[in-house]
Every structure is written in C-alpha cells, then in structure tokens.
C-alpha positions, 0 to 999 in steps of 0.5 A: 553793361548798362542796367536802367532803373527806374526814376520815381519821387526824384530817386533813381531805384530798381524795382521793387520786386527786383525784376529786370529785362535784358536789353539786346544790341540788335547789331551784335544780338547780344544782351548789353544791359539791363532795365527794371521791371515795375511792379503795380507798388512801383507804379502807385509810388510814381503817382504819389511822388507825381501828385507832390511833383506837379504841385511843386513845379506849378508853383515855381514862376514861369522864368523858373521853369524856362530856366530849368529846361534851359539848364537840360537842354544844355546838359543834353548837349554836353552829354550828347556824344555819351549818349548818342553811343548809348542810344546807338548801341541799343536802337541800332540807328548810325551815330550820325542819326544819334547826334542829331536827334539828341541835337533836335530833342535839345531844341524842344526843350528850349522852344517849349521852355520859351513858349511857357513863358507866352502861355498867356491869358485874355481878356474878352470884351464884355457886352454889359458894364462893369464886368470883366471876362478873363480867359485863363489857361492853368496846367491840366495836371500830371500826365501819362506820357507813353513813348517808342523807341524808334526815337527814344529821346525825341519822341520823349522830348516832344512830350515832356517839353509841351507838359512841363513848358504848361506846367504839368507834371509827368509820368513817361513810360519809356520802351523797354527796348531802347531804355538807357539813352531815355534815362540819360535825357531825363537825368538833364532834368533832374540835374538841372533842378527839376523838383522831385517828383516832376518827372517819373521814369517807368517801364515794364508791361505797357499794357499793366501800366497804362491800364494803371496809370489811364483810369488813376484820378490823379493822372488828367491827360494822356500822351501816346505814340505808336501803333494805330491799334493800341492807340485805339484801346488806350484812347477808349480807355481814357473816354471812359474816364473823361480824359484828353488825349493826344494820339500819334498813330501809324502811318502809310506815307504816300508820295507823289512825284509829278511829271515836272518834279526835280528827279535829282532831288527827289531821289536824294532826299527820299532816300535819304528820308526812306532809310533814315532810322532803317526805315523805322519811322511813323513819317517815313515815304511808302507809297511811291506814286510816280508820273509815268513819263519820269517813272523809269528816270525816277527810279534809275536815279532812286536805286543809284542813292539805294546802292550808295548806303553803307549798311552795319554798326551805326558805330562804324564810321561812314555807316547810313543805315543800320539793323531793325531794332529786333527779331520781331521787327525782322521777322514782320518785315519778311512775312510782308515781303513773303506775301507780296511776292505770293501775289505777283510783286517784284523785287529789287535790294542793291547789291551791297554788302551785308552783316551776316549777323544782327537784325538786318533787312536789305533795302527793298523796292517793290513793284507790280503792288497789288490792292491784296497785299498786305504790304498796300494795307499795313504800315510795313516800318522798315526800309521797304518802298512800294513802287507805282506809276500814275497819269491822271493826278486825280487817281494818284490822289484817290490812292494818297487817301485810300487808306486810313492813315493819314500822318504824313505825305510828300508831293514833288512837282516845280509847279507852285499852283499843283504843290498847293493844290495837292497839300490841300487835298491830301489827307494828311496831318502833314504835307511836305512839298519838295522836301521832308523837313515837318518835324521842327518844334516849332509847327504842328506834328501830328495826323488825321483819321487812324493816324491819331489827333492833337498835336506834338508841336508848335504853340497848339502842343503847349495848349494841349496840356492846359484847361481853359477857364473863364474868370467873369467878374462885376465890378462895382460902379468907382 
C-alpha cells in the first residue's frame, strides 16, 4: 500500500480534512493505495507557501537553480528503478516503458536547468543618442501546472522543468489515478535543495481546484494537458483573469504512408508507436491512410508486429503492451468500437492471449471507417487503428486536416521532395517523417487549432514562463 499525500510549503501532509482516494492497480482491479483529498484550506495553503517559494528561488543565481535541478535529475535516476515499479503498478504501462519515461523525464530536467542559464536579455540598438534599450525576460510568477496520467512523471517534467528553469514557482496538480510515481519525482526536488515552497503537490477534484487556483491573483500562468474540452474551460477561465496559458490538447494522428514508403519500417515502428502506453498517448497514429497499391502489404506486415505483442502485467518479464488505466477507459473504448460496427466496420484483434482480469483491451484494427463514426471524430486513446487506403495524395491530406486536432502526424515515403511537402502542408504542431521520435526536450511539443497552443519544448518552452520588459534609459552626454 502505498498512501500519497500531498506537498504544500516544503512538508509533505494529508489533507486537512483527512479525505483519501483509493488508488486502483488497473492489472489486479484491486485497491493498492492511497492519495489525499485537498479541501479549499489546503489549496489556500499551497498559494501561501507558493508566494514565499518563488521568491526564494528567484533569488537564487541561475547556476544555483541549474545546480539544483541537476541534483533531481540525478536523484531521479538513482530511484529510477523504485519508481518505475510504482508508476507500473499504478498506470499499468510495461516496466520497460517506466524506465524510460522516467530516463526522459531526467533529461528535461537537465536540458531546462541548462537553458535557464541561456535565458538572456538584449540589448537593442537605439535610433537616438545616449539612450539604452534593454530587453529582459524575468520569471512570470508561480504557476498552475495541471498534469495526466498517462505519463505521470514526464508530462510533470516538461512543465516543472521549463517554469523552475525560468525562475518561476509551481503548483502541479498531479492525477489522482496515478499518484504516487508524481510524488516520488517531485521528492528529487525537495531533496536536492529546492526551497520550501517552490514546488507544491495537490490533488482531488480538478475542477475545484483549477476553479481555485485560475482566478487566484497570486497564480500569473497556466499550464494543462489533456482533453480538448476542459482545456477549452480551463483556457476561458484564465482570459477572464488576463492569464497566458499553455494548452496541450487531443489528438487524432493521422498517418500517411506512400506508395514508395519503407513497409518493413513502417510496420515496426507504428506498432511499436501505436501500442506504446496501450495506446494511451495524445501523439499516438489513428488514422492509417495507406496508398493503395502497398495497402495489402502494409497491413500483412502490420498485423505480423500486432501478433508479436505480449499483453499483461508490465511487470512480467517480455510484457509490451499492458491495461487501460481504468474501468472507465475500458468501457469508452468498447462504446466506439460497438458504434463502428453498428455503421458497417470491420474488425481484426491478433489471436494472442488475454488476462482474464484487469482492464485490458485487445489491439483492434479497424476497417471500411465511415465519416459517421464516432471513432472518425473522437480521439479514441487506446490500442485502436483505423485502417483506409487512398490514391490521390491530394485527398489523403484533405483527410489529415479534416479534423480539428492537430497535434501530431507521421508521413512515410523514400522521397525527400514528397516527406517535405506533406510536413508542410499538414496541419499539425508536429510532423514526424519516416519515424516517431518528436518528444525530445529539446524541440518544440506542442499543437495547432483544437489540439492547443504554446509549447512544452525547446528554447521557446522556457520563454513561455517569462514576461518580456523594456528597460530604455538616457544617459547623459560623458
């Protein structure tokens, strides 16, 4: 058992109230911890021990702060394999998968620590004598940093390592189903030196507490990733303060593969892109637009790497693909999948075995999709692949950008004129050509249109958490 609690003004407490939440292994179905409830005077508190936080670790130099993040990063690595098995046991993703979030989440922290010391100002050449115009970029504030769990540690990484590489302070209100693999990372922090206040740990009900945190004056920026629905709400409510945002929204990926594409490749690295995480990942390929004279190769070839998955406890050695993280997951995915075949698809699952308990759903291939489906309009995020075939390239890009998400998109093709023209012309934050690999810290992350704005990555992700000012000075004639 493992019982969560939450971190406000550097001490580590349980609720004020005392509420709990069970936490649930989604391979066993059985309750395997706890996590505390906050109530609104816990949330009041975390402000209060934010407000003294960020002023603390503004003050520090910027080596100071680099140092400190450094320090987590390499804590993070030494208790890596602790709380891979935690975050294992809790979201349901292969150990293997653990690790190396865990190993991506450390590098982060390590590249923002290092930019923080790059965050530069400007000097701009005057048009008039004697004067001085300089540009400088000071941390925005404490931040509201609102995180999934279907990377529990990385997606806080991204965000706690751009605003404490800035300067700022930060509130994460971490998932409720996956709490105890966040509050391991964060201790890095705390015992690498971070001051008391810095960074603050809530959970309980996220509409209560971004409904709290958004239109508190203390709190300058928001930071959120999710659904494309409550990143609308949550958006609407910090324009109503006058607060920037950053919004990591749904996605719907589509993926184009061309008549001249590498099929081995392809198939290998969807897969192994498809049913990472159970599918359980905003980036992950949906839409499969195949060109029609390598349709029947691609999706033999496909289906070989779906048999080849080892589905059950990402703790069982040779395990790839583990459960959805809950009932409700389950339950979404089988109302999609129920309506596809109610409108004409046709399915294919591998004949592998499967845990007979656990909150497992079969890899799913989906053919003959239809516009009506919901599955064509809804992010299903899980292990489902729709399957159709194209010949003018024209149209499978009018069906890349039909939808309104637009995080990410993959294009296969040996031609270097058509890879370039498709990542340009696709609607997407992100285009990755012949591979998958566009999570890397640093380059940009983030989406287009309904899939959000800002981004988590790169230079520019540090740039978001800072206010640009204009110092412009006359001087005196020597």
């Amino acid at each position: 058992m493992v019982n969560t609690q939450l971190l406000i003004a550097g001490r580590w407490c349980d609720a004020h109230d005392g509420r709990t939440l069970d936490v649930l292994d989604p391979t066993t179905e059985e309750c395997i911890g706890r996590v505390a409830y906050a109530a609104k005077i816990d949330m009041k508190a975390a402000v209060e021990g934010a407000t003294i936080g960020f002023e603390a670790w503004r003050q520090l130099t910027v080596w100071d702060r680099c140092h400190i993040m450094r320090r987590a990063a390499e804590l993070l690595r030494e208790r890596s394999s602790q709380i891979a098995r935690i975050m294992t046991a809790e979201e349901g993703k292969p150990l293997k998968q653990a690790m190396t979030e865990i190993d991506s989440a450390a590098e982060t922290i390590e590249y923002f620590a290092e930019q923080g010391c790059r965050l530069n100002g400007e000097l701009v050449p005057s048009r008039f004598p004697h004067v001085e115009q300089r540009v400088i970029h000071q941390p925005v504030g404490v931040v509201a940093a609102f995180t999934p769990w279907n990377f529990p540690i990385n997606q806080i990484a991204r965000k706690l390592g751009a605003a404490l590489g800035a300067g700022c302070a930060v509130i994460v209100k971490a998932p409720e189903d996956t709490p105890a693999s966040p509050a391991e990372f964060i201790r890095c922090f705390c015992d690498a030196g971070v001051p008391s206040g810095t960074i603050s740990l809530l959970y309980g009900d996220p509409a209560e507490i971004s409904e709290y945190l958004i239109p508190h004056p203390v709190v300058r920026k928001i930071s959120f990733t999710g659904s494309t629905v409550v990143g609308k709400h949550l958006a609407a409510l910090a324009g109503a303060q006058m607060k920037s945002v950053i919004m990591e929204l749904g996605g719907h990926a589509p993926v184009i593969i061309c008549h001249d594409a590498d099929l081995d490749m392809a198939a290998e690295r969807l897969c192994a892109s498809k049913f990472r995480n159970a599918g359980q990942a905003c980036t992950s390929p949906t839409r499969f637009l195949l060109h029609t004279d390598i349709a029947d190769s691609f999706i033999e070839k496909f289906k070989k790497q779906i048999s080849s998955l080892k589905i059950g406890n990402g703790l069982d050695e040779g395990v790839t693909m583990g459960p959805l993280v809950s009932d409700r997951r389950l339950k979404a995915l089988t109302a999609l999948i129920e309506d596809a075949q109610k409108k004409g698809a046709e399915l294919w699952r591998p004949k592998i075995p499967m845990p007979s308990k656990g909150f497992f759903f079969q890899p799913t291939l989906v053919f003959r999709p239809s516009l009506d489906m919901r599955l064509m309009q809804e992010e299903p995020f899980g292990p489902i692949a729709i399957i159709d075939k194209f010949t003018d390239l024209e149209l499978a890009l009018k069906e890349a950008n039909r939808l309104a998400y637009a995080l990410a998109a993959y294009v296969y093709t040996r031609s270097e004129r058509t890879g370039r023209l498709l990542g340009e012309k696709i609607e997407a934050g992100m285009v990755a050509v012949n591979h998958s690999g566009i999570g890397l810290p640093e380059i940009p992350f983030g989406g287009m249109k309904d899939s959000g704005y800002g981004t988590e990555g790169g230079p520019e992700a540090l740039r978001e958490h800072t206010i640009t000012r204009l110092v412009s000075s006359q001087h005196e004639r020597s």
